[in-house]
DRENKOLTI-258302 format. One record per residue: residue number from 0; residue in one letter; x, y, z of N, C-alpha, C in turn. Coordinates in steps of 0.02 Angstrom, whole numbers. Example, Ala and Ser with C-alpha at 12.3 -4.5 7.8 and 13.67 -1.06 7.14 Angstrom:
BEGIN
k: 0; r: A; n.X: 660; n.Y: -284; n.Z: 390; ca.X: 615; ca.Y: -225; ca.Z: 390; c.X: 660; c.Y: -165; c.Z: 390 $
k: 1; r: S; n.X: 642; n.Y: -112; n.Z: 354; ca.X: 684; ca.Y: -53; ca.Z: 357; c.X: 645; c.Y: 2; c.Z: 394 $
***
This chain:
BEGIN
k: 0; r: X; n.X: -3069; n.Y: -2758; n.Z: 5664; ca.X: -3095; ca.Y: -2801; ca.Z: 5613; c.X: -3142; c.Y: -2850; c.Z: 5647 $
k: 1; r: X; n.X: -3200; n.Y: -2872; n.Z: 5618; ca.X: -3229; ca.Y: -2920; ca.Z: 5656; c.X: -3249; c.Y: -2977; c.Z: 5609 $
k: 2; r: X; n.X: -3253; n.Y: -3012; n.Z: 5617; ca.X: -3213; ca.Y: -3108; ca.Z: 5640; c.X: -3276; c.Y: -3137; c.Z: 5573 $
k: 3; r: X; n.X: -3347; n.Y: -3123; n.Z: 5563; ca.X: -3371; ca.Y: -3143; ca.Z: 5486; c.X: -3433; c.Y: -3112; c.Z: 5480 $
k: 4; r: X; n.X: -3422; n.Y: -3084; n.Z: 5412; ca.X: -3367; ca.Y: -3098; ca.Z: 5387; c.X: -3293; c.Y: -3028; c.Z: 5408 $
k: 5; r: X; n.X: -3241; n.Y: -3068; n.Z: 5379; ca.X: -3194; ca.Y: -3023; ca.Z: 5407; c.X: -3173; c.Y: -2946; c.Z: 5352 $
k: 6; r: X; n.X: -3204; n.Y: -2906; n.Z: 5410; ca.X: -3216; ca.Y: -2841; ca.Z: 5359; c.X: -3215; c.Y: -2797; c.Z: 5422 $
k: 7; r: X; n.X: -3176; n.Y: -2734; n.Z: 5395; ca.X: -3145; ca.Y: -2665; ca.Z: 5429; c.X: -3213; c.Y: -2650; c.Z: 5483 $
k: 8; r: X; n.X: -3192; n.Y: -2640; n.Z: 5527; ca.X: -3249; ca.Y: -2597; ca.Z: 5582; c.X: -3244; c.Y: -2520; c.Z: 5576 $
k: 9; r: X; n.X: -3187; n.Y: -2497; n.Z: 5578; ca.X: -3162; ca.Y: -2455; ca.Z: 5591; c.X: -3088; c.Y: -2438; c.Z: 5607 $
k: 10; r: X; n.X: -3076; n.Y: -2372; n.Z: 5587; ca.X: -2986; ca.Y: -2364; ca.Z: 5571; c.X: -2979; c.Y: -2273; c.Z: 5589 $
k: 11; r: X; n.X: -2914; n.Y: -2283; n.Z: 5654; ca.X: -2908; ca.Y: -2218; ca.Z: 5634; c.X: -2862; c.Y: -2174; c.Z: 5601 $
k: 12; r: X; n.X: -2876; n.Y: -2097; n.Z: 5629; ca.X: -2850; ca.Y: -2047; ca.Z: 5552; c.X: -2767; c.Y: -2066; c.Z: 5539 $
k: 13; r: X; n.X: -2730; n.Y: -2080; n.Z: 5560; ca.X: -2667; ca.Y: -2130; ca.Z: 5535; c.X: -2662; c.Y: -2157; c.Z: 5495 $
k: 14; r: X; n.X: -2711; n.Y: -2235; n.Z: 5503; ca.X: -2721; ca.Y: -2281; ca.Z: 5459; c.X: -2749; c.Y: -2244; c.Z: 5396 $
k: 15; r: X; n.X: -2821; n.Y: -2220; n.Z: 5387; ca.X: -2843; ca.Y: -2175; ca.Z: 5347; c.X: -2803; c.Y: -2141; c.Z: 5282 $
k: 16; r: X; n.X: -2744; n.Y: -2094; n.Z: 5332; ca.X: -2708; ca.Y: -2067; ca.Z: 5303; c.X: -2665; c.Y: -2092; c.Z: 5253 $
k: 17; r: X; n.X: -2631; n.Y: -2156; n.Z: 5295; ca.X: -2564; ca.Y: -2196; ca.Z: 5259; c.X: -2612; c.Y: -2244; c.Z: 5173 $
k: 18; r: X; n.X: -2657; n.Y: -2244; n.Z: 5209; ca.X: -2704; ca.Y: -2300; ca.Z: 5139; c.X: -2735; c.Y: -2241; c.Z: 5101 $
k: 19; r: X; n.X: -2732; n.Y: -2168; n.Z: 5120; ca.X: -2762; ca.Y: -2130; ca.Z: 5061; c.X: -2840; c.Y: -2132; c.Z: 5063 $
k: 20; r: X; n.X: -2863; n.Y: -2133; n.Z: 5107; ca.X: -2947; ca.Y: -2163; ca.Z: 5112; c.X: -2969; c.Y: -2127; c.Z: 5167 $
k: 21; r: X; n.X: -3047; n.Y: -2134; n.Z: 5140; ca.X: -3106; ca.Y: -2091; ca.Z: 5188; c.X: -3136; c.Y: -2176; c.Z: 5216 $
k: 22; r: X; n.X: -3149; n.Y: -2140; n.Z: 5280; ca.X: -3207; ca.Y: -2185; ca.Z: 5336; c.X: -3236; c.Y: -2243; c.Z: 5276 $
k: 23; r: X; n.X: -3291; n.Y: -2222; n.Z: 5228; ca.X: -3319; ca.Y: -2255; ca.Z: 5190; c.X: -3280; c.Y: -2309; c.Z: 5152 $
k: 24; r: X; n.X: -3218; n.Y: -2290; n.Z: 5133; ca.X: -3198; ca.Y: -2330; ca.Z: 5107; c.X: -3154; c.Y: -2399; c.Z: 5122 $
k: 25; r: X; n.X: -3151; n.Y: -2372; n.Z: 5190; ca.X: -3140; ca.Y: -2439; ca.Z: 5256; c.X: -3157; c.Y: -2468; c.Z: 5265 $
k: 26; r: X; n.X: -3229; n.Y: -2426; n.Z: 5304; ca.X: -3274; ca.Y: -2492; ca.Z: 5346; c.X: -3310; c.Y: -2522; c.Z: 5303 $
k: 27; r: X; n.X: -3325; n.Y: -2604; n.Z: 5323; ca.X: -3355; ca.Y: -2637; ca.Z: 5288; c.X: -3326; c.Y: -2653; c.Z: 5246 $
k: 28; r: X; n.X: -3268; n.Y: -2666; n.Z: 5245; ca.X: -3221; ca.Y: -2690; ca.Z: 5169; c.X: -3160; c.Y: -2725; c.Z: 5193 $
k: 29; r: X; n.X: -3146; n.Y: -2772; n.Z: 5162; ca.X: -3094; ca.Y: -2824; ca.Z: 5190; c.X: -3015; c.Y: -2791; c.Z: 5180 $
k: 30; r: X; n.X: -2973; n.Y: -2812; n.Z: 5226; ca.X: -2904; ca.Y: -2816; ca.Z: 5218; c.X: -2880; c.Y: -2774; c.Z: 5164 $
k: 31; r: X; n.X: -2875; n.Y: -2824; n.Z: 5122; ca.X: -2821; ca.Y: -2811; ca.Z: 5059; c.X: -2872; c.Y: -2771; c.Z: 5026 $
k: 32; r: X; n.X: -2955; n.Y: -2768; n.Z: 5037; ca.X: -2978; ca.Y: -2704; ca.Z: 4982; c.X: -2946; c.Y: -2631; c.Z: 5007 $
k: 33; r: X; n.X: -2945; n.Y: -2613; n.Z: 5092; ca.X: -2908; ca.Y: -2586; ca.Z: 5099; c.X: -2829; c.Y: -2547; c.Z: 5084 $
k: 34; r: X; n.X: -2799; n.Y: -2598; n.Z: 5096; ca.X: -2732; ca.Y: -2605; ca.Z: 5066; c.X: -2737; c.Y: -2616; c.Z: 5009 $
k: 35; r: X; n.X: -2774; n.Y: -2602; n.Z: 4942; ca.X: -2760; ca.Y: -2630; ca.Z: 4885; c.X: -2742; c.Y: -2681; c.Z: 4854 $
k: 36; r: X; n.X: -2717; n.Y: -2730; n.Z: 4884; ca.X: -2690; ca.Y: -2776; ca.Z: 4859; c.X: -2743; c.Y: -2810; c.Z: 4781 $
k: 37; r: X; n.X: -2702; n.Y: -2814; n.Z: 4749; ca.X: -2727; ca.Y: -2847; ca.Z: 4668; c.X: -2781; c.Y: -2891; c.Z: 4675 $
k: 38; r: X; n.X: -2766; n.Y: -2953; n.Z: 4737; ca.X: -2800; ca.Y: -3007; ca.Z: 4737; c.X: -2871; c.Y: -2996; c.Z: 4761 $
k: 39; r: X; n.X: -2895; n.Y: -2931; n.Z: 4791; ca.X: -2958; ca.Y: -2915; ca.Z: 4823; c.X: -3018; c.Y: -2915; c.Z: 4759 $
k: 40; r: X; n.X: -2978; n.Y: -2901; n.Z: 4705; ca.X: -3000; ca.Y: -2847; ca.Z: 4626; c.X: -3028; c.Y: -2921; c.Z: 4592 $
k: 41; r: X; n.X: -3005; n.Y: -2979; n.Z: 4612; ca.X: -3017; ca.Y: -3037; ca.Z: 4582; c.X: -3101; c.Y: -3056; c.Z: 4593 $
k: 42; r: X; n.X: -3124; n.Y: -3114; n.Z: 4560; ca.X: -3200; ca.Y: -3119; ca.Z: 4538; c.X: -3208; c.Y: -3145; c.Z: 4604 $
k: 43; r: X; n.X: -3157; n.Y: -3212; n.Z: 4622; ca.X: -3171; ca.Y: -3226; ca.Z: 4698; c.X: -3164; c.Y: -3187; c.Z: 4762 $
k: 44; r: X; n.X: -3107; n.Y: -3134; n.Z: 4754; ca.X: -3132; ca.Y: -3052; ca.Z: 4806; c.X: -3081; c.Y: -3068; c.Z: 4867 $
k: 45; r: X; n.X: -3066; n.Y: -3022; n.Z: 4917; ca.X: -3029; ca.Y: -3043; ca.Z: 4959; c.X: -3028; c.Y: -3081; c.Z: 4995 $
k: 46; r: X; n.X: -2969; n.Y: -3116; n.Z: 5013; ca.X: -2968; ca.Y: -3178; ca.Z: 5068; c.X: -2988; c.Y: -3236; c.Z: 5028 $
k: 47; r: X; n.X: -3025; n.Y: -3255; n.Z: 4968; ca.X: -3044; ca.Y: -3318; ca.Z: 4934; c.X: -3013; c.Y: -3307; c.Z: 4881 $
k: 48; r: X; n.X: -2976; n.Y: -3271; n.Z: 4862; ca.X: -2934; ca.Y: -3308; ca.Z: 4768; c.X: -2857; c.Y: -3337; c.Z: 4804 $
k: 49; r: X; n.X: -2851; n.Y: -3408; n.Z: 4756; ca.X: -2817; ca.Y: -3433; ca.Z: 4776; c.X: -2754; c.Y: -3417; c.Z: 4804 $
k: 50; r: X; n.X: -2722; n.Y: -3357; n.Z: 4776; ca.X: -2663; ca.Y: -3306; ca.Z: 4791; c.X: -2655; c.Y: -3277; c.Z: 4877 $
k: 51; r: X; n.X: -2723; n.Y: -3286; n.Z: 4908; ca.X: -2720; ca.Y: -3259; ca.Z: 4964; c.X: -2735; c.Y: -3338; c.Z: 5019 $
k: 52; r: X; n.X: -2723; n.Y: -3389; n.Z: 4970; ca.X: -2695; ca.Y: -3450; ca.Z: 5028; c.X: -2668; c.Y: -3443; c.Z: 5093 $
k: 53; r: X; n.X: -2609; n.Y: -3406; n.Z: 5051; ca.X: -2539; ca.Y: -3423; ca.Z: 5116; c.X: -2515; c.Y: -3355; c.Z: 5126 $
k: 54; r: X; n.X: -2552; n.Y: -3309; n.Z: 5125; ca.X: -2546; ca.Y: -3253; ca.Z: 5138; c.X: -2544; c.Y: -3254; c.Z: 5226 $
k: 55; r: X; n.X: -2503; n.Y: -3224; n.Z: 5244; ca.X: -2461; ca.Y: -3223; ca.Z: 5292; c.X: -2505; c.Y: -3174; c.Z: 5350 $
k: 56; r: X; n.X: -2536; n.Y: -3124; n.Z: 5316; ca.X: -2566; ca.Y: -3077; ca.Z: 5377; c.X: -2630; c.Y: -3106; c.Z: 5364 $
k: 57; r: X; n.X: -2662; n.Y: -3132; n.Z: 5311; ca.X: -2738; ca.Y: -3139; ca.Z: 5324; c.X: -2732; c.Y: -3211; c.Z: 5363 $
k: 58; r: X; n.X: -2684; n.Y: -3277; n.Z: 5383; ca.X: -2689; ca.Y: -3300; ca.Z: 5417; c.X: -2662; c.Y: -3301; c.Z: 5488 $
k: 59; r: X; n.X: -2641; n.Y: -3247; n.Z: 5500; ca.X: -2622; ca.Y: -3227; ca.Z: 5573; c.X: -2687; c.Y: -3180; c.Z: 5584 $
k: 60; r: X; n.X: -2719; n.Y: -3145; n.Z: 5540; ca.X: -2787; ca.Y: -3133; ca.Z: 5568; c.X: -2842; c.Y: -3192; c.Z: 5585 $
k: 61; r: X; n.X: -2860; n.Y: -3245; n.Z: 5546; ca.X: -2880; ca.Y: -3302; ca.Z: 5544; c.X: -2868; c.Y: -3325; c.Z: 5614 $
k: 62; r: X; n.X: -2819; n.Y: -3328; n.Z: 5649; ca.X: -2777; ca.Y: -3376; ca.Z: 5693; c.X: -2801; c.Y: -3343; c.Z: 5757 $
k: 63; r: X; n.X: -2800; n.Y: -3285; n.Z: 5745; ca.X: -2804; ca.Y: -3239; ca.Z: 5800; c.X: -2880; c.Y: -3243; c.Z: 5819 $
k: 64; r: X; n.X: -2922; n.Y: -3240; n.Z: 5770; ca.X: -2991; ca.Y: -3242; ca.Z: 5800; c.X: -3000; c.Y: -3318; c.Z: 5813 $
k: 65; r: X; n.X: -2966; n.Y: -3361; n.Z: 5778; ca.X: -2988; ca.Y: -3417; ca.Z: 5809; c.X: -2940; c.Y: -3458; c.Z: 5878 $
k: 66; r: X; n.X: -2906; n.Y: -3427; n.Z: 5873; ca.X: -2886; ca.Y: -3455; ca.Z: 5922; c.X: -2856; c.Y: -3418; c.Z: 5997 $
k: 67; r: X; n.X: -2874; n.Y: -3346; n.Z: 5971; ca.X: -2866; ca.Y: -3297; ca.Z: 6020; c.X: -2792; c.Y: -3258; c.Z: 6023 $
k: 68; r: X; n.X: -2736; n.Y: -3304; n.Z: 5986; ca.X: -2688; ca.Y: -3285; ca.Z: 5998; c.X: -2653; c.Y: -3217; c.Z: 5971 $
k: 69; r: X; n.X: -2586; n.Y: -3179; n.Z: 5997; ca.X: -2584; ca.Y: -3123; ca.Z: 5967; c.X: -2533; c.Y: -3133; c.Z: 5917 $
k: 70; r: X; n.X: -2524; n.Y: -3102; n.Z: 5872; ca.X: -2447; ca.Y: -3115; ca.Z: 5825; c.X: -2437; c.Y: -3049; c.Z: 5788 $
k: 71; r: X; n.X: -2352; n.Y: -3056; n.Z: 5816; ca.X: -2324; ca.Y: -2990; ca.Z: 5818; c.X: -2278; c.Y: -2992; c.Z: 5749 $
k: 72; r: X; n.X: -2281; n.Y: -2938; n.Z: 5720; ca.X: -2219; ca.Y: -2918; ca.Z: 5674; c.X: -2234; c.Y: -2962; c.Z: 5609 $
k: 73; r: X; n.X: -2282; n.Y: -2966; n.Z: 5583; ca.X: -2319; ca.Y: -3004; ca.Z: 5546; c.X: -2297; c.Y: -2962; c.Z: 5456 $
k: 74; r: X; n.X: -2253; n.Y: -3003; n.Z: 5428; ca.X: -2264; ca.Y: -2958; ca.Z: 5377; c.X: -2271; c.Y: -2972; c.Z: 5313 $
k: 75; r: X; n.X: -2280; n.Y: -2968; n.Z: 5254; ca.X: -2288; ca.Y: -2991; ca.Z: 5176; c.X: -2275; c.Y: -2947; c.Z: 5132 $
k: 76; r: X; n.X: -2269; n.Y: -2967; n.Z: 5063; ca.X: -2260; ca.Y: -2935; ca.Z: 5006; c.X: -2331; c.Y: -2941; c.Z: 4959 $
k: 77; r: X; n.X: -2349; n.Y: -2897; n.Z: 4957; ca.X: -2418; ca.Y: -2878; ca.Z: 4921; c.X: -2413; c.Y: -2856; c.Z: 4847 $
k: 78; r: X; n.X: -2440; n.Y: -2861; n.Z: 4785; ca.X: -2454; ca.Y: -2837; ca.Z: 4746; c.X: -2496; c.Y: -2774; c.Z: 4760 $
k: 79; r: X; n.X: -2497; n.Y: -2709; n.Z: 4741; ca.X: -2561; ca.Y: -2669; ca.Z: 4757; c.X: -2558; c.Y: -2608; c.Z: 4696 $
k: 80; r: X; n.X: -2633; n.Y: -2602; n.Z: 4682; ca.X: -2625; ca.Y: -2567; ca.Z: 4633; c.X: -2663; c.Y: -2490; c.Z: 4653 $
k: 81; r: X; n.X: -2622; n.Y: -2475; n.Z: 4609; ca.X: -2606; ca.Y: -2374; ca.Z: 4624; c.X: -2609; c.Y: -2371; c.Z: 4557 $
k: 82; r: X; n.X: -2630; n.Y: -2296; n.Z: 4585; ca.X: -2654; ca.Y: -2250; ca.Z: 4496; c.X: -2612; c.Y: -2277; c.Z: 4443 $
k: 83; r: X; n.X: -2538; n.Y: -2271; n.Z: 4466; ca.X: -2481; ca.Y: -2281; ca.Z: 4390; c.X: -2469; c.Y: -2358; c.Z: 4395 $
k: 84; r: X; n.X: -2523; n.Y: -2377; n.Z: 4422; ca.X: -2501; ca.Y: -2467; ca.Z: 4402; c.X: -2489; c.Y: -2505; c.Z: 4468 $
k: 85; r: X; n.X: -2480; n.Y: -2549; n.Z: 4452; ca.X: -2475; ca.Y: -2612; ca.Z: 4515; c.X: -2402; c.Y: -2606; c.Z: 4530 $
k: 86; r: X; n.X: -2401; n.Y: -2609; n.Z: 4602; ca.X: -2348; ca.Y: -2597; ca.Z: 4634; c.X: -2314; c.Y: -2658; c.Z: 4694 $
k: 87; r: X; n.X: -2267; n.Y: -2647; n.Z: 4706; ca.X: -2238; ca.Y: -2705; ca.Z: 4777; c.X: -2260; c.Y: -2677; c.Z: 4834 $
k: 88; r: X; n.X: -2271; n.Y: -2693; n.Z: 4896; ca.X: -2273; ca.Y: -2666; ca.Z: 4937; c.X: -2274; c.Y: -2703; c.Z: 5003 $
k: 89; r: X; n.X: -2217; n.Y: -2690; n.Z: 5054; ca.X: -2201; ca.Y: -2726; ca.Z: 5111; c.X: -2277; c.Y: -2713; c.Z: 5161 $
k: 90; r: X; n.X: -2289; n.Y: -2757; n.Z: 5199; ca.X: -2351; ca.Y: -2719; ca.Z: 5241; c.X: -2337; c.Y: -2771; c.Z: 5308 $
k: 91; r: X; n.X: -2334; n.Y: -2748; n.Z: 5369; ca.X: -2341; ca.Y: -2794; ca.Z: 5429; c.X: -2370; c.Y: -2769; c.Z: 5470 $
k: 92; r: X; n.X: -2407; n.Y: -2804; n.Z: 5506; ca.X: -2441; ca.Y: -2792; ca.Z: 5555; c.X: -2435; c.Y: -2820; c.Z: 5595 $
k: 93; r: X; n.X: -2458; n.Y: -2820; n.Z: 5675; ca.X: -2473; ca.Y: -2842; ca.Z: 5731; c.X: -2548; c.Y: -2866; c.Z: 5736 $
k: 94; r: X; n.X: -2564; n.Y: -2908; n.Z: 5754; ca.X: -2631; ca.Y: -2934; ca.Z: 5783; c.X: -2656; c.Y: -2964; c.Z: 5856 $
k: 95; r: X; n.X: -2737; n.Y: -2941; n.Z: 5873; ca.X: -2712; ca.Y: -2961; ca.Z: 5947; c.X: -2819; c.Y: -2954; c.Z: 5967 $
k: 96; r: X; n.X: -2843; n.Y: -3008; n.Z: 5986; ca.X: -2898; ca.Y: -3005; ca.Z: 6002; c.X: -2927; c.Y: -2959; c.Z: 6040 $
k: 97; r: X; n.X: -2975; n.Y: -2933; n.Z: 6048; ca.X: -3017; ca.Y: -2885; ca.Z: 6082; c.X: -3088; c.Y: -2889; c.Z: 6082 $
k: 98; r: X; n.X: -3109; n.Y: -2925; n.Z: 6151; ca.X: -3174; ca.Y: -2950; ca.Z: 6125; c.X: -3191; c.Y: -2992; c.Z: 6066 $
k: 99; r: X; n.X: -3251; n.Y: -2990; n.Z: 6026; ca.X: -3264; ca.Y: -3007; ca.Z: 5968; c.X: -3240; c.Y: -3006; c.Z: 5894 $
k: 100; r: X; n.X: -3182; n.Y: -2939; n.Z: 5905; ca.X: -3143; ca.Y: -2905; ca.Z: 5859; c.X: -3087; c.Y: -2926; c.Z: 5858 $
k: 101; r: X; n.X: -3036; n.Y: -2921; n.Z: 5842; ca.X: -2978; ca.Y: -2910; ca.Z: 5823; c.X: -2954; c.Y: -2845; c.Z: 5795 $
k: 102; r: X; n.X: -2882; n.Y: -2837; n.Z: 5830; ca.X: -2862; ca.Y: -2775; ca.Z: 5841; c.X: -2803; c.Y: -2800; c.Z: 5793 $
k: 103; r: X; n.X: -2794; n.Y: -2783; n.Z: 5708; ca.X: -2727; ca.Y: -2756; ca.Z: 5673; c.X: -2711; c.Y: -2681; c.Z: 5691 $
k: 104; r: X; n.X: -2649; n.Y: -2670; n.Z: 5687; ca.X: -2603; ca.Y: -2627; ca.Z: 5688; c.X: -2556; c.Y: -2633; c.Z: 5623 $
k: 105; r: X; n.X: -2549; n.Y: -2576; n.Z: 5600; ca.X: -2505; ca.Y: -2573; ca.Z: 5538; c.X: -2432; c.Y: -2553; c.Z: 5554 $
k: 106; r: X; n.X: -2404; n.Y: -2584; n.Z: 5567; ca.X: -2332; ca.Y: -2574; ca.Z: 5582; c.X: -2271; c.Y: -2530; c.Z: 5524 $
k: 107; r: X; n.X: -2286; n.Y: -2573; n.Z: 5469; ca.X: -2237; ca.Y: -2540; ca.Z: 5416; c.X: -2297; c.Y: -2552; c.Z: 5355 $
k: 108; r: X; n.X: -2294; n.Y: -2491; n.Z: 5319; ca.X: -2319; ca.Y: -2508; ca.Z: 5219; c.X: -2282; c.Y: -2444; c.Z: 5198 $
k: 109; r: X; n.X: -2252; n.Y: -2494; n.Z: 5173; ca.X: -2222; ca.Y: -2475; ca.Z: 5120; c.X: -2191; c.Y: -2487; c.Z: 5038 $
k: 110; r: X; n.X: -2247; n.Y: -2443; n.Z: 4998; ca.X: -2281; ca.Y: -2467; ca.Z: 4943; c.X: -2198; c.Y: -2409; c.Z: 4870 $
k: 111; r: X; n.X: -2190; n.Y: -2466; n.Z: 4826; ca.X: -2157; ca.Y: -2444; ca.Z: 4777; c.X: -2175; c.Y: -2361; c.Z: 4767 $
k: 112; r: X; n.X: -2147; n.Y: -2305; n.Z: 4745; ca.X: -2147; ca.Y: -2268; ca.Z: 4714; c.X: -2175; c.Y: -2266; c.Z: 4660 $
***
């Protein structure tokens, strides 16, 4: 991910896989558009509607580019919406600087049925 604005560089076929998504629909696209999350879908867009305040992984990404540090086992409850509707979904990650970037890792998602 790189640092602003903060939007996908690149992901591999894992990640890809688990989010249901082609290359295109990664790179260049923030966090939670990724992950679906509801709040991306909003007029203010990911990372700025108020819902994604205190969101837990977008400010351990935040933290990480600014302050270099890494943070492990990072996790939240997401709204995300899927074909049959908006769903719960656990998601944690790891974060950890690299150069200019920042390096997430998706540890656990796991999205309602």
């Amino acid at each position: 991910m790189q640092g602003n604005p903060r939007q996908v560089v690149a992901a591999n076929r894992k990640a890809l896989a688990l989010f249901e998504k082609e290359p295109h629909e990664v790179e260049s696209h923030r966090g939670g558009q990724v992950f679906d999350c509801v709040h991306s879908f909003t007029e203010a867009g990911c990372g700025k509607d108020v819902h994604c305040e205190n969101c837990r992984i977008k400010n351990a990404i935040i933290d990480t580019f600014t302050t270099g540090n890494a943070h492990n086992g990072v996790a939240a409850e997401l709204p995300v919406k899927k074909a049959n509707g908006i769903k719960s979904c656990v998601l944690q990650v790891s974060t950890e600087k690299v150069g200019d970037l920042a390096l997430v890792r998706v540890e656990r998602y796991d999205a309602e049925s």
